[in-house]
C-alpha positions in Angstrom: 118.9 96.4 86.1 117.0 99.0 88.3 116.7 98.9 91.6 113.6 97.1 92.4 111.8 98.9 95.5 110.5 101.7 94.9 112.7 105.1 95.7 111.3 107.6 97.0 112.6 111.8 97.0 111.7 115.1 97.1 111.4 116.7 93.6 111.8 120.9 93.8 110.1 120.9 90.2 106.9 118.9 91.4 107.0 121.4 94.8 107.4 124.4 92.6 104.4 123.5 90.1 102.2 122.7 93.3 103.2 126.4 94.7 101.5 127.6 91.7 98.9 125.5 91.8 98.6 126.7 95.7 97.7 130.1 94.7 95.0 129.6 92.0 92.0 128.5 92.3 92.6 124.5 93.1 92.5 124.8 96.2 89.0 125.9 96.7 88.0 123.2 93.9 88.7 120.1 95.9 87.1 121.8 98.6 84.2 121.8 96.9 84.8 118.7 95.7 85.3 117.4 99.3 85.9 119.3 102.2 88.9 118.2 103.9 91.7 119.8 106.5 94.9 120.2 104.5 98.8 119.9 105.6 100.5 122.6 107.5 102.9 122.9 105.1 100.0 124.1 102.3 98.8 126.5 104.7 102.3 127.7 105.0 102.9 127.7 101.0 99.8 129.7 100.7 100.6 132.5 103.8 104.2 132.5 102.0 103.1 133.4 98.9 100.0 135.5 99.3 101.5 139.0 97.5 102.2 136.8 94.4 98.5 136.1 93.5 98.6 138.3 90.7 101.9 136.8 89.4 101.8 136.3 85.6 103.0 133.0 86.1 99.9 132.2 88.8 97.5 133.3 86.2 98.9 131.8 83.2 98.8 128.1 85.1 95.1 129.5 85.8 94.0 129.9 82.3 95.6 126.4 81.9 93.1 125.2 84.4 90.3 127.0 83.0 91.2 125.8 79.8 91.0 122.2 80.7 94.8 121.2 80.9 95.0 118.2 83.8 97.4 118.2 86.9 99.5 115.3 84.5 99.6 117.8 82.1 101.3 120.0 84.3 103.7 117.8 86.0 105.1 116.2 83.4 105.9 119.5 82.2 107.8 120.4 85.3 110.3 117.6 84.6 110.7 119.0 81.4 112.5 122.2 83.1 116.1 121.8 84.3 117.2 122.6 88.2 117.9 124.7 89.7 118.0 127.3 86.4 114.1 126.3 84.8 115.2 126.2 81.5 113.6 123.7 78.9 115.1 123.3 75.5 112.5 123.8 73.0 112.1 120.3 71.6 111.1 118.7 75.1 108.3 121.6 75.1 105.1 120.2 74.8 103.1 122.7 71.5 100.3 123.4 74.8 102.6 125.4 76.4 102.3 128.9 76.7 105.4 131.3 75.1 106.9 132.9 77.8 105.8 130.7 81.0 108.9 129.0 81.7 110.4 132.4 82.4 107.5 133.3 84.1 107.9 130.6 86.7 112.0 130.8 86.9 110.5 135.1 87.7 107.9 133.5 90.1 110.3 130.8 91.9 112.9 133.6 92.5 111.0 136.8 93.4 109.1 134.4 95.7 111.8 133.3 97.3 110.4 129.6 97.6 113.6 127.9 98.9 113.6 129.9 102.1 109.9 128.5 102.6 111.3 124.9 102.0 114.5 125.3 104.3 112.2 126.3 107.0 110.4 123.5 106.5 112.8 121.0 105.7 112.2 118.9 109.1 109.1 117.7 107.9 110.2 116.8 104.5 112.7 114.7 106.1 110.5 113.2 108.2 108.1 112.5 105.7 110.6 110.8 103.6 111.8 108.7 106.4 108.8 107.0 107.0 107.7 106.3 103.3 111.4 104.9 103.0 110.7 103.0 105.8 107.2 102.1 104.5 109.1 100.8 101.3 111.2 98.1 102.6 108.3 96.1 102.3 107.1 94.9 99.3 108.4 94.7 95.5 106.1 95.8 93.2 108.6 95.6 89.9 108.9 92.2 91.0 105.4 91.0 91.7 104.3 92.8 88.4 106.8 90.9 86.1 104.8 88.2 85.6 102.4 89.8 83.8 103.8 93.2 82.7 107.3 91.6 82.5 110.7 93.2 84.0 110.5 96.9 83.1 113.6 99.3 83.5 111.9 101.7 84.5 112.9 103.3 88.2 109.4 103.4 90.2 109.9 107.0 92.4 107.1 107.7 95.2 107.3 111.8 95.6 105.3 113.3 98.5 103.4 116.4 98.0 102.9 118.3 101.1 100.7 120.9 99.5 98.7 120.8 96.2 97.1 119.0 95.1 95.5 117.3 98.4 93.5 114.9 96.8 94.5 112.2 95.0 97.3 110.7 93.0 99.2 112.2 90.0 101.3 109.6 87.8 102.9 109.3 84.5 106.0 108.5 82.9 108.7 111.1 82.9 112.2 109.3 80.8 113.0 106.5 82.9 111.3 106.9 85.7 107.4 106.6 86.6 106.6 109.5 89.3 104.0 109.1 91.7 102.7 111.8 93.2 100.9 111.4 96.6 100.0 114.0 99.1 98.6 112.4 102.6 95.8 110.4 103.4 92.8 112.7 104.5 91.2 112.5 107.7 87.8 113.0 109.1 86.2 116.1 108.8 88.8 119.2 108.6 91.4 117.5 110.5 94.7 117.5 108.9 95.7 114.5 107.0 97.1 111.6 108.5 101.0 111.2 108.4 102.7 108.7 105.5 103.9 106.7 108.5 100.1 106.4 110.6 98.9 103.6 107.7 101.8 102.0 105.7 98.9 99.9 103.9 97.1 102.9 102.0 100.5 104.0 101.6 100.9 100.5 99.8 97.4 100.2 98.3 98.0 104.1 96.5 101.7 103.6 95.2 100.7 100.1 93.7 97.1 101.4 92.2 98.9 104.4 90.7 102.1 102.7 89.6 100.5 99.9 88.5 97.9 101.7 86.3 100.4 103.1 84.4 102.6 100.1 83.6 99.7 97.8 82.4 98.6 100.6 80.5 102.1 100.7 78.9 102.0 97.4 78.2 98.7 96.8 76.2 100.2 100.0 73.9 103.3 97.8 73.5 101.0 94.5 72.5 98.1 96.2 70.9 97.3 93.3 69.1 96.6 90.6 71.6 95.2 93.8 73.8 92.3 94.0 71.1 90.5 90.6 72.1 89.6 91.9 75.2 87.3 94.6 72.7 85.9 92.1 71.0 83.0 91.7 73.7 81.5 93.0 76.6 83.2 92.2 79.9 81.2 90.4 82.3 80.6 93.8 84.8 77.6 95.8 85.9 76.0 98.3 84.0 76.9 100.7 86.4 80.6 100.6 86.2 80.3 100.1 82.1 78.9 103.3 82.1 81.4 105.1 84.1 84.5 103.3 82.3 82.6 102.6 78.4 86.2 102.0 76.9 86.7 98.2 77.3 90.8 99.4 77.8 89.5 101.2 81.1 87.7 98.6 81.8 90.2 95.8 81.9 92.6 98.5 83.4 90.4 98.4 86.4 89.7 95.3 86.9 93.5 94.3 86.7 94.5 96.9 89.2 92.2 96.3 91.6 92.6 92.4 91.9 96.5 92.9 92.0 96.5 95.5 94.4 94.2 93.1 96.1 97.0 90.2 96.1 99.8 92.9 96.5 98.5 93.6 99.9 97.6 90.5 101.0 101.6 89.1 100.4 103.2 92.3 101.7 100.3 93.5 104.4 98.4 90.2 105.0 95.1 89.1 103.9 93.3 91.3 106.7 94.2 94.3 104.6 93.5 92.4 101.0 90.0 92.1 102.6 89.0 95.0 103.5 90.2 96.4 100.4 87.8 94.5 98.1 85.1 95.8 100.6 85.7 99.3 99.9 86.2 98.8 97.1 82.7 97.5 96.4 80.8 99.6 98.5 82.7 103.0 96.5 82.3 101.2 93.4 80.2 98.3 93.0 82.9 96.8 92.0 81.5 93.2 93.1 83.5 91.4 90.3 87.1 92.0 92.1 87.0 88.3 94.2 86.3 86.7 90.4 89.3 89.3 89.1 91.1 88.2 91.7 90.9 84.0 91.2 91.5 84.9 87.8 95.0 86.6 88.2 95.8 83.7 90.6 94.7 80.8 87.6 96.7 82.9 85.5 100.2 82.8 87.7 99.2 78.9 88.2 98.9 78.3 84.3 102.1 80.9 83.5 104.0 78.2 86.3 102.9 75.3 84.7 104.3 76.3 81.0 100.1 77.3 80.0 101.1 80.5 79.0 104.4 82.8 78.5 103.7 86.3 79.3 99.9 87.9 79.9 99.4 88.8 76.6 99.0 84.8 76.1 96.5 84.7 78.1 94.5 88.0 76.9 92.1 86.2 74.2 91.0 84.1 77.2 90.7 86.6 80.3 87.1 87.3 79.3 86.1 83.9 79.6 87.7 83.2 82.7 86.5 86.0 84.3 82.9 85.4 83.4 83.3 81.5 84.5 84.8 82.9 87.7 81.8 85.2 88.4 79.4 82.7 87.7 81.2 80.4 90.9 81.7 82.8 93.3 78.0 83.8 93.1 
């Protein structure tokens, strides 16, 4: 049995890759993307390692870019290489990655001289941790997600990312573990983001999204069959978010994050939080069928206690009717 709450640590890989990711041209696409202040500890990563622009091992990971490869890509490669010498056996190499990179960044990580950067910095990497640990004695998420993804072995890790990327979440499955990776909340306008510890419920609302997502995702792979009713017909959403997630597995993806997330917060931040959640979440969205999502989950857990149903792949072949009875009350 793994322990349940989620851990949290500081992964040299995951602040290596984001060093090289520092000095191409990311940065300047999420600021196109949205402007935003950034931590002090990118700016610092990017003063650091100015005189390696040219590095091959920069502009290799900048033709992966170009060429399309994602940020997962790219971190789940990292925790293919071993610490502290980067060496991969050939096996765990995924057939996108370029011949010669690996020693490119084990050249790159030493001629930078990237741990001195770090051990200057290490007192707000330690703080940082502190308060997500903190931030973590609340709330189970293994434990609330067993009822419908059942007990997974899997260790849930939170990683903080101090640099790049600075906007949004990075997750996937790396052997046992699924890694989050979060940088801060932004704030308004070109301030610099918002500690972990200044709102424990995005920090909440994030982890779960992410860590969720990935797990449910998991587990319609693992029962594929009972998965495929919810393809059988369209889901009972707008046209608008259709068209932005077509593939019914996206769809239901969504709609099961969002109302669990929505009950997540409400048992480990209170309902104030669960509330304004859905708001956003339909303003951003339109996701206006996340209260019907959300009495859905709940009928489900009710009819799971009562004996109805055994696991949530019981109850696939009948979410879509649910859900559509559901919307048609809370209208």
């Amino acid at each position: 049995m793994t322990n349940q709450r989620v851990m949290v640590r500081v992964d040299d890989r995951v602040r290596l890759m984001s060093a090289l990711l520092a000095m191409t041209d990311w940065p300047e696409r999420e600021q196109q993307r949205q402007p935003h202040g950034v931590h002090t500890h990118a700016r610092a990563t990017r003063r650091h390692l100015a005189q390696f622009a040219d590095h091959s091992a920069v502009q290799t990971t900048q033709r992966l870019l170009d060429e399309g490869r994602t940020l997962e890509d790219l971190f789940t490669f990292s925790q293919v290489l071993t610490w502290p010498s980067l060496r991969a056996r050939g096996a765990d190499v995924p057939g996108w990655v370029p011949s010669g990179w690996t020693a490119e960044i084990r050249n790159f990580y030493i001629a930078s001289k990237l741990v001195t950067l770090w051990k200057d910095e290490r007192a707000v990497w330690d703080e940082t941790v502190g308060q997500l640990e903190t931030i973590f004695e609340q709330g189970d998420i293994q434990t609330f997600l067993t009822p419908y993804v059942g007990q997974t072995e899997s260790t849930l890790v939170f990683l903080p990312n101090l640099s790049y990327p600075t906007l949004g979440v990075v997750c996937f499955p790396s052997g046992d573990e699924v890694l989050c990776i979060c940088a801060p909340q932004v704030a308004v306008g070109t301030n610099p983001p918002w500690p972990f510890g200044e709102d424990p419920a995005w920090v909440h609302r994030v982890a779960f999204e992410a860590l969720a997502g990935v797990l449910v995702r998991d587990y319609l792979e693992f029962h594929q069959e009972a998965a495929r009713s919810l393809g059988e017909g369209p889901l009972p959403l707008p046209e608008t978010f259709q068209r932005a997630h077509p593939d019914w597995r996206d769809q239901f993806v969504k709609i099961f994050v969002g109302a669990a997330t929505a009950i997540f917060l409400e048992e480990t931040v209170g309902k104030q939080e669960a509330d304004a959640y859905i708001v956003v979440e339909h303003k951003a969205q339109g996701f206006d069928i996340l209260p019907s999502a959300v009495s859905v989950l709940r009928r489900y857990l009710s009819e799971r206690d009562e004996g109805r149903f055994h696991e949530l792949a019981d109850y696939l072949p009948v979410f879509r009717n649910h859900l559509r009875v559901a919307a048609r009350m809370l209208r």
